[in-house]
TORBAVO-556334 format. One line per 5 residues: their letters; for each residue x, y, z of N, C-alpha, C, CB. Coordinates in Angstrom, 1 decimal, always signed. Each point is the difference from the previous one (the first is absolute). Glycine has a CB too. Example, Ala and Ser with C-alpha at 12.3 -4.5 7.8 and 13.67 -1.06 7.14 Angstrom:
<rs>
as> +13.2:-5.7:+7.8:-0.9:+1.2:+0.0:+0.9:+1.2:+0.0:-1.9:-1.2:+1.2  +1.5:+2.3:-1.9:+0.9:+1.1:+0.0:-0.8:+1.1:+0.8:+1.2:-0.6:-2.2
</rs>
This chain:
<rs>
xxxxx> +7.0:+9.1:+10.3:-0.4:-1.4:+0.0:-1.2:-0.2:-0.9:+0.9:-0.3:+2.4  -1.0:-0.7:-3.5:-1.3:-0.4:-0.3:-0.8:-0.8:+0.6:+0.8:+0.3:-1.4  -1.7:-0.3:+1.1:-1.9:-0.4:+0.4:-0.2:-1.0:-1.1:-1.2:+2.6:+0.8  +0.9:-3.8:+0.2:+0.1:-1.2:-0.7:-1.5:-0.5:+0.6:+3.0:-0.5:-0.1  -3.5:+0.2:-1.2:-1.8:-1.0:+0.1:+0.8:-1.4:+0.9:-1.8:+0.6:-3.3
xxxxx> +0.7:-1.0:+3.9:+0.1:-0.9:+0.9:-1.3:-0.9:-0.6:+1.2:+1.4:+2.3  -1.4:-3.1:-2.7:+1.3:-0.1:-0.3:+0.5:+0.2:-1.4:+0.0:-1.4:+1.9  +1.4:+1.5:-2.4:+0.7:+0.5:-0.9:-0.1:-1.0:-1.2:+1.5:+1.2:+1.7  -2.1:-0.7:-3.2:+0.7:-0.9:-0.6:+0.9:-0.4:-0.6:-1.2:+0.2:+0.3  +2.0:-1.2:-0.3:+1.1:-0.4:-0.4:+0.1:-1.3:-0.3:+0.7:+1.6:+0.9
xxxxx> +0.6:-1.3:-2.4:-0.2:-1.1:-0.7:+1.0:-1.1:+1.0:-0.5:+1.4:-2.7  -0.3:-2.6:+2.0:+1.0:-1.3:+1.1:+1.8:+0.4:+0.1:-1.8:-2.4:-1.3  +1.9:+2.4:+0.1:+1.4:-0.3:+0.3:+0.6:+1.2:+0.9:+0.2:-1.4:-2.4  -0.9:+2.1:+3.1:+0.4:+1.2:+0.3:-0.3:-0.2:+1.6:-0.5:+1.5:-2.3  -0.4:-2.4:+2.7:-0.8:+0.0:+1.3:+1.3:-0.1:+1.1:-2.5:-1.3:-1.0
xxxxx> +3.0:+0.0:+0.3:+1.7:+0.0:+1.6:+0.6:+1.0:+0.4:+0.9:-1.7:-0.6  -1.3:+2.7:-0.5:+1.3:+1.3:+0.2:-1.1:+1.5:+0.4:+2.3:-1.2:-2.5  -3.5:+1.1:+2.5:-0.8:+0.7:+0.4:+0.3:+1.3:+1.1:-1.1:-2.2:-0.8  +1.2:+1.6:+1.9:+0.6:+0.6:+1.2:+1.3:+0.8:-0.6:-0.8:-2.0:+1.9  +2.0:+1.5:-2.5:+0.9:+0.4:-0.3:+0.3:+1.1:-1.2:+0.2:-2.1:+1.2
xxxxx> -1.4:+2.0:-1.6:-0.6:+0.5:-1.3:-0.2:+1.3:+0.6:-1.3:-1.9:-1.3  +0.2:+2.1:+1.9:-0.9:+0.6:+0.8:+0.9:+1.2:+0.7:-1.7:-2.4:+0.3  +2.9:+1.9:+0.5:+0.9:+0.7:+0.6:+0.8:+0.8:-0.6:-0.1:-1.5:+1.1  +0.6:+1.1:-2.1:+0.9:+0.2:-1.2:-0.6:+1.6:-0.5:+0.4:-3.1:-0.7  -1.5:+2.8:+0.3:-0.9:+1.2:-1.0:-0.4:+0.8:+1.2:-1.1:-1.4:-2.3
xxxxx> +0.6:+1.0:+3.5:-0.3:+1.4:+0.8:+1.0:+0.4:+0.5:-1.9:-0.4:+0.6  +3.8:+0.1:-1.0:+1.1:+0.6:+0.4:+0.0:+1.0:-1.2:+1.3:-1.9:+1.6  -1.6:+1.6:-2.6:+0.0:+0.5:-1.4:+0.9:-0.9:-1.1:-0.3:+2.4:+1.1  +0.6:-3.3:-0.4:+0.8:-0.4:-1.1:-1.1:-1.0:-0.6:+2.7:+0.2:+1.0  -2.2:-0.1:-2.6:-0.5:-0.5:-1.3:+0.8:-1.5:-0.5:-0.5:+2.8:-0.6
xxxxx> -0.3:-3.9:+0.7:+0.4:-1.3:-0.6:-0.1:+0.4:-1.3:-0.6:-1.8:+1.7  +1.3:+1.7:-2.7:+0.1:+0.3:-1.8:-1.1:-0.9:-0.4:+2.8:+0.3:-0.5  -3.9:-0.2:-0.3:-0.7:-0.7:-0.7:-1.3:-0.3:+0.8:+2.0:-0.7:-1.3  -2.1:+1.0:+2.4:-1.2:-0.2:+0.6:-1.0:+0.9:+0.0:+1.2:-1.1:+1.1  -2.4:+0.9:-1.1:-1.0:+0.9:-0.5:-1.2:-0.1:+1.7:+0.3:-0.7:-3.6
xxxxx> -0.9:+1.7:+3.9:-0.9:+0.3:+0.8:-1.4:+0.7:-1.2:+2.1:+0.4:+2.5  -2.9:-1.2:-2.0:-1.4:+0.3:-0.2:-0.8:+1.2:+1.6:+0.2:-3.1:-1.8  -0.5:+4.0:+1.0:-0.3:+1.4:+1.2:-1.5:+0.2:-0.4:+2.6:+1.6:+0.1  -3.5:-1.0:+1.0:-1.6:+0.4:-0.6:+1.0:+1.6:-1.0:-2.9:-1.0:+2.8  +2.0:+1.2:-3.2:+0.3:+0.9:-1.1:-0.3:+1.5:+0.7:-0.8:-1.8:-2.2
xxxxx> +1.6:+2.7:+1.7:+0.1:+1.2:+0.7:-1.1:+0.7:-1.0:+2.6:-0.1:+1.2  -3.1:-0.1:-1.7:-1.3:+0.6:-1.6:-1.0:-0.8:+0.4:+1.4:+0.3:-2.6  -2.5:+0.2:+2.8:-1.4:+0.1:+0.6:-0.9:-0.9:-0.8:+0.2:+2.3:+0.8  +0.7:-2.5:-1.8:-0.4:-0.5:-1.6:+0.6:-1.2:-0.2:-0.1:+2.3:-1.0  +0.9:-2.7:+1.8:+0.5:-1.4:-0.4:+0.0:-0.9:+1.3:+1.6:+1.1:-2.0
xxxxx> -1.2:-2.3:+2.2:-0.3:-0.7:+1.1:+1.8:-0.5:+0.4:-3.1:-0.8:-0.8  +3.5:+0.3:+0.3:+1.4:+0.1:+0.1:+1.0:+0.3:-1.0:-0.6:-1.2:+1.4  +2.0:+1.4:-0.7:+1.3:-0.1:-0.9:+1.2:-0.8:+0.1:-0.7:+1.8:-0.2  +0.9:-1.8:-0.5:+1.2:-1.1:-0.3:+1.4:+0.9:+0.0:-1.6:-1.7:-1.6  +2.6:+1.8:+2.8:+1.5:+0.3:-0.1:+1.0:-0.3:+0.2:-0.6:+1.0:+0.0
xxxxx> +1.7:-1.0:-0.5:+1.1:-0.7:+0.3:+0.9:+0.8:+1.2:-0.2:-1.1:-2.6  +0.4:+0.2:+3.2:+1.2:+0.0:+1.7:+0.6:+1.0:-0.2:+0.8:-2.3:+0.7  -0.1:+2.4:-2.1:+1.3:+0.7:-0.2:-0.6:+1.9:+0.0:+1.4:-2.5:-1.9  -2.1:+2.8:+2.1:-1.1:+1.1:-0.1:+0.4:+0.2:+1.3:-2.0:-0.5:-1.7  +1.9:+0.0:+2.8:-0.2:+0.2:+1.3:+1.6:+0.9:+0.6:-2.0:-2.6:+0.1
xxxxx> +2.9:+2.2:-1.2:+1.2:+1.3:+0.3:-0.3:+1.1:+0.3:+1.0:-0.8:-1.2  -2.2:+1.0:+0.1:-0.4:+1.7:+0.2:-0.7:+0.2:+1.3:-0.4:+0.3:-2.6  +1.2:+0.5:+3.5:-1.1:+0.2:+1.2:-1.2:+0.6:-0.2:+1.6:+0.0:+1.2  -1.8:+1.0:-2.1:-1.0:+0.6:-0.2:-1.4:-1.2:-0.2:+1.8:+2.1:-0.9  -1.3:-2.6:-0.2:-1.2:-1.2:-0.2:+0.3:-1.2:+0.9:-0.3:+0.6:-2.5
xxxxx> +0.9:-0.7:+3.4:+0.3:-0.9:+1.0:-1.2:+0.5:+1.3:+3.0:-0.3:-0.8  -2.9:+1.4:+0.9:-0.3:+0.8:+1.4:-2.2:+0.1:-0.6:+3.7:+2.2:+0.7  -4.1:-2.4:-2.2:-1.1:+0.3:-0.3:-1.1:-1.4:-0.5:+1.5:+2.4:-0.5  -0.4:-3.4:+0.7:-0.5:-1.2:-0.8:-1.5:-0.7:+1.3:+3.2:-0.7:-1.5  -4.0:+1.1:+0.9:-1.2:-1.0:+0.5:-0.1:-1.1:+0.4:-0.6:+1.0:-1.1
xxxxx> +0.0:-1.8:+2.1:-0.6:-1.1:+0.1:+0.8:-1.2:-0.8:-2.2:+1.5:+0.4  +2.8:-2.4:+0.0:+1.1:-0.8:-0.5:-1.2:-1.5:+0.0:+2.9:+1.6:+1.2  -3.0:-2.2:-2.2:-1.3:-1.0:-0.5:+0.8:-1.0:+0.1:-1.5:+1.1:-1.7  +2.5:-1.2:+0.6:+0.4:-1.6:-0.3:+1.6:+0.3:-0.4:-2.6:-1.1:-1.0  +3.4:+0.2:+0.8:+1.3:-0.1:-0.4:+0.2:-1.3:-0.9:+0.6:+1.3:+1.9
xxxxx> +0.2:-0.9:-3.0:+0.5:-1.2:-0.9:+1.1:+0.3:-0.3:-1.8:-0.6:-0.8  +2.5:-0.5:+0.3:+1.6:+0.1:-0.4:-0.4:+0.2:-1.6:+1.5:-1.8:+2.0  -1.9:+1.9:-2.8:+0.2:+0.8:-1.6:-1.6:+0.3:+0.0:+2.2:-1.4:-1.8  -1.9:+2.5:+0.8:-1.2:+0.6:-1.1:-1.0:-0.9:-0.1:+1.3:+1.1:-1.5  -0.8:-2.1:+0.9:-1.3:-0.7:+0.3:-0.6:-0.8:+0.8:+0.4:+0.3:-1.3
xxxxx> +0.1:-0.5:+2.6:-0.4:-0.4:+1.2:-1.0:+0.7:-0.1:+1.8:-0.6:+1.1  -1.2:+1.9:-0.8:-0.5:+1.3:+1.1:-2.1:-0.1:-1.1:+3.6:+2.5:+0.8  -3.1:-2.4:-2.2:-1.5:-0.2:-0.7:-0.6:-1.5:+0.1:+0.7:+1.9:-1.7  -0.2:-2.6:+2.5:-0.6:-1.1:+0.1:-0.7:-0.3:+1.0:+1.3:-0.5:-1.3  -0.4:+1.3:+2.7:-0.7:+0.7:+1.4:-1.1:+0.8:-0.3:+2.1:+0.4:+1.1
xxxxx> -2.3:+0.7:-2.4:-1.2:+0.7:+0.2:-1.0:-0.6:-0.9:+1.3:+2.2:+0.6  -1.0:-2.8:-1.1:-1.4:-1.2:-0.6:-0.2:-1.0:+1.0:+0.5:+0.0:-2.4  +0.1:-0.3:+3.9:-0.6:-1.0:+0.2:-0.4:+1.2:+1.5:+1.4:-2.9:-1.4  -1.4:+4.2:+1.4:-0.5:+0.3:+1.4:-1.2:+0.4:-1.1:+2.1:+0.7:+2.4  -2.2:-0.4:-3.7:-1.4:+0.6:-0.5:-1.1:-1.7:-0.2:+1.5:+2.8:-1.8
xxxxx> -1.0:-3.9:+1.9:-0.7:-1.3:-0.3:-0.7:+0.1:+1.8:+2.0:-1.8:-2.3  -1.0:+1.9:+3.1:-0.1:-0.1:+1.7:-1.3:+0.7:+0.5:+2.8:+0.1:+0.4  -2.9:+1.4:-1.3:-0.9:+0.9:-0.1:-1.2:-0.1:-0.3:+1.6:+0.8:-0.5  -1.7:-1.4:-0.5:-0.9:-0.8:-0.4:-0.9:-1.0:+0.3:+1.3:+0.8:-0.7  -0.4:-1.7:+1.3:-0.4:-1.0:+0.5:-1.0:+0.4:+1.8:+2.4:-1.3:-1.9
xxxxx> -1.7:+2.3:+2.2:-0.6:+0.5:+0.9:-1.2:+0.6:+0.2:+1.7:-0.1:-0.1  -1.4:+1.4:-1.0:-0.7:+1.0:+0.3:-1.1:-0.1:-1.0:+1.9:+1.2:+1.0  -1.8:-1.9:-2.0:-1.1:-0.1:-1.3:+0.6:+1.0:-0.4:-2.4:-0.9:+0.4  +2.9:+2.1:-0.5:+0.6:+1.1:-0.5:+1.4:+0.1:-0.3:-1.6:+0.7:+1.1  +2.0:+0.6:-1.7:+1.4:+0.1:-0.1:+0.2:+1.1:+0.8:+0.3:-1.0:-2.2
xxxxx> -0.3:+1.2:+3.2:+0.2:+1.3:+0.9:+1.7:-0.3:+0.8:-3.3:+0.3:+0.5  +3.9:-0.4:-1.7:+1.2:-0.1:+0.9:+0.6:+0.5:+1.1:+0.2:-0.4:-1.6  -0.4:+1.9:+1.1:+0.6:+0.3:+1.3:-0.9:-0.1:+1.1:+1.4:+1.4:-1.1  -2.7:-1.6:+1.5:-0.8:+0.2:+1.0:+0.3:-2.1:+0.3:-2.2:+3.0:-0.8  +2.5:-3.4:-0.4:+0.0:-1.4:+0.9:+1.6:-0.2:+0.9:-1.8:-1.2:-2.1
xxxx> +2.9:+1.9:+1.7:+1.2:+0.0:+0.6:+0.0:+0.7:+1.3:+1.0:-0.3:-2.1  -1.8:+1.8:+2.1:-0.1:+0.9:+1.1:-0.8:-0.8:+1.3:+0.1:+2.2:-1.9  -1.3:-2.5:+1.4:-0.6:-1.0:+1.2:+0.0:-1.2:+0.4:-0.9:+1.1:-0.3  +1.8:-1.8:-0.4:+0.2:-1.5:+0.3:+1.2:+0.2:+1.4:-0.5:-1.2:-3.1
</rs>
């Protein structure tokens, strides 16, 4: 089962189906084209960007970190991580992403 940030971000058009979303991917199954935003498994970066279809692999299914945000394309998913690094910001005066997602 994945580990989902509370709360999650996600893009609008995605919010009605959230729950169903949510279910779906911690059964393992993969909606085609949908992207999850994860804190980053590299000490060195703050998050990553992958696509659903990834989540076949159990291996990287069973290893995936901290589940941030969801979007339905590529560029959702980068438009999710510019607006949780603006959110960041606006917060923290900093860019400490991951410390602003881990303790919020």
């Amino acid at each position: 089962m994945l580990t989902w940030r509370e709360p999650l971000y996600i893009e609008d058009q995605l919010k009605k189906r959230e729950k169903r979303l949510k279910k779906r991917l911690n059964d393992g199954k993969a909606d085609v084209g949908h992207y999850l935003i994860t804190l980053s498994q590299n000490p060195n970066d703050n998050l990553d960007i992958i696509s659903t279809s990834y989540l076949k692999q159990r291996t990287l299914y069973n290893m995936l970190p901290t589940v941030v945000g969801i979007a339905a394309s590529k560029t959702g998913a980068i438009k999710l991580v510019r607006l949780i690094a603006e959110d960041c910001l606006a917060k923290t005066k900093g860019l400490d992403i991951r410390a602003f997602l881990t303790e919020e």
